[in-house]
C-alpha positions, 0 to 999 in steps of 0.5 A, a space after each residue: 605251724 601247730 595249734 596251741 588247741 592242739 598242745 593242750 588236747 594232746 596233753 588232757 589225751 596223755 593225762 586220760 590215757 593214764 591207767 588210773 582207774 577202769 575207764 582210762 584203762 579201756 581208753 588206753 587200750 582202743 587208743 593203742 588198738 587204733 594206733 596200731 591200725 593207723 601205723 601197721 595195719 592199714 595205708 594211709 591213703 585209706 579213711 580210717 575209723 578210730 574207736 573214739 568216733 572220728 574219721 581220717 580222710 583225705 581233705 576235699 574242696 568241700 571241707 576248706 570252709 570248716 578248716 578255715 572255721 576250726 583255723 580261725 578258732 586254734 589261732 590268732 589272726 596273724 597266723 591265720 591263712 586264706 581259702 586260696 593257700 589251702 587250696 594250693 596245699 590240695 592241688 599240690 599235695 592232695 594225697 598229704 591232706 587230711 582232715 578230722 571227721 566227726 559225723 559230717 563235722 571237720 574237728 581237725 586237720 593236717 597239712 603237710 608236704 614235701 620240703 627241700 629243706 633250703 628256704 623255711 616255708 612262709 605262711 600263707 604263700 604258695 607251697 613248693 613244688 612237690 618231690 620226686 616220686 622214686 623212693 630213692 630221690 627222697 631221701 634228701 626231702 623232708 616231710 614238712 607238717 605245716 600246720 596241725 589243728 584240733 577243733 576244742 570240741 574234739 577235745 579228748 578224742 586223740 584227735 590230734 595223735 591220730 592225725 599226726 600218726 597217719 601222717 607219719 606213716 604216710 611219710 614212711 610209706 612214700 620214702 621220706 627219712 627226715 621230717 620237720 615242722 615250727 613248732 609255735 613256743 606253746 607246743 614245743 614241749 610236746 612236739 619234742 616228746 614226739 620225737 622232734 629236736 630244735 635245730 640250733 644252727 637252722 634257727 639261728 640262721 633262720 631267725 627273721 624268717 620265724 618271726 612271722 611265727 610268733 617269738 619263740 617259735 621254733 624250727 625243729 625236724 626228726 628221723 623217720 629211719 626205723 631201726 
């Protein structure tokens, strides 16, 4: 599930990231520092610091009370989850949780985990059970981005980028090689610019599944293989 807040702050990032004058010149350049940090130089599992002043870490048990906060704010209630399944995203996929930190305040979040890719992942009920850890038995799993959101204050910090690219790249760095979300109808344009393509077959066969989701809503997945 992905945040129309988080569609709208990634599209406000691109425009400030334009070369058009001296100061988005030098915000062009900390956001491709850091973006080269997140993918190359540091391991995901690790707290990240971006030069925009916010923090990636591991979500904890002690930031689900501002994650359900900043949920409730980026969508409607339909989507909205409870404590508890967030809850079992941290006790099974602890290390593929991550939150968004401004000082001591959550500005966004990710959710993600391991997917066998057979029966769409439902809202609000409990994740499947995680993927093998050899390298080589995952490459018939895909790293399902669950849900995605960016605090409205946060709002031209790169928030959004800087928590889709460590979870990338942790994706890469455990062996995954196929990645997917469903994408709500006001992101899919950005979600493609990501990377990821509509699955025509998937959706149509999944068609009554993504309802829940919203109509338009969309099934869409990429490849993690670098070439």
């Amino acid at each position: 599930m992905t945040s129309y807040a988080t569609y709208y702050l990634a599209v406000l990032d691109l425009y400030g990231f334009l070369p058009n004058c001296s100061y988005d010149f030098v915000q062009l350049t900390s956001y491709l520092l850091f973006e080269i940090c997140m993918n190359v130089l540091l391991p995901p599992s690790q707290t990240v610091t971006s030069p925009m002043s916010f923090t990636l870490q591991a979500m904890q048990v002690s930031d689900l009370d501002q994650v359900l906060a900043l949920q409730a704010s980026a969508y409607p209630d339909i989507l909205h989850e409870d404590a508890a399944f967030y809850q079992s995203r941290l006790d099974s996929s602890p290390d593929s949780v991550w939150v968004a930190c401004k000082d001591t305040t959550v500005v966004g979040y990710l959710v993600s985990y391991p997917w066998d890719g057979k029966a769409l992942p439902v809202l609000n009920s409990a994740p499947p059970a995680p993927a093998p850890a050899p390298t080589e038995q995952m490459q018939d799993q895909f790293w399902f981005l669950h849900d995605c959101a960016v605090s409205l204050d946060a709002r031209g910090l790169g928030v959004g980028q800087g928590l889709l690219q460590h979870g990338l790249a942790h994706a890469r760095q455990v062996g995954f090689q196929m990645a997917s979300l469903v994408s709500l109808p006001g992101a899919i344009n950005y979600w493609q610019a990501q990377g990821y393509r509509r699955d025509a077959a998937a959706n149509d066969g999944w068609r009554a599944d993504l309802l829940p989701y919203g109509e338009g809503a969309a099934y869409m997945a990429r490849s993690l293989v670098t070439t």
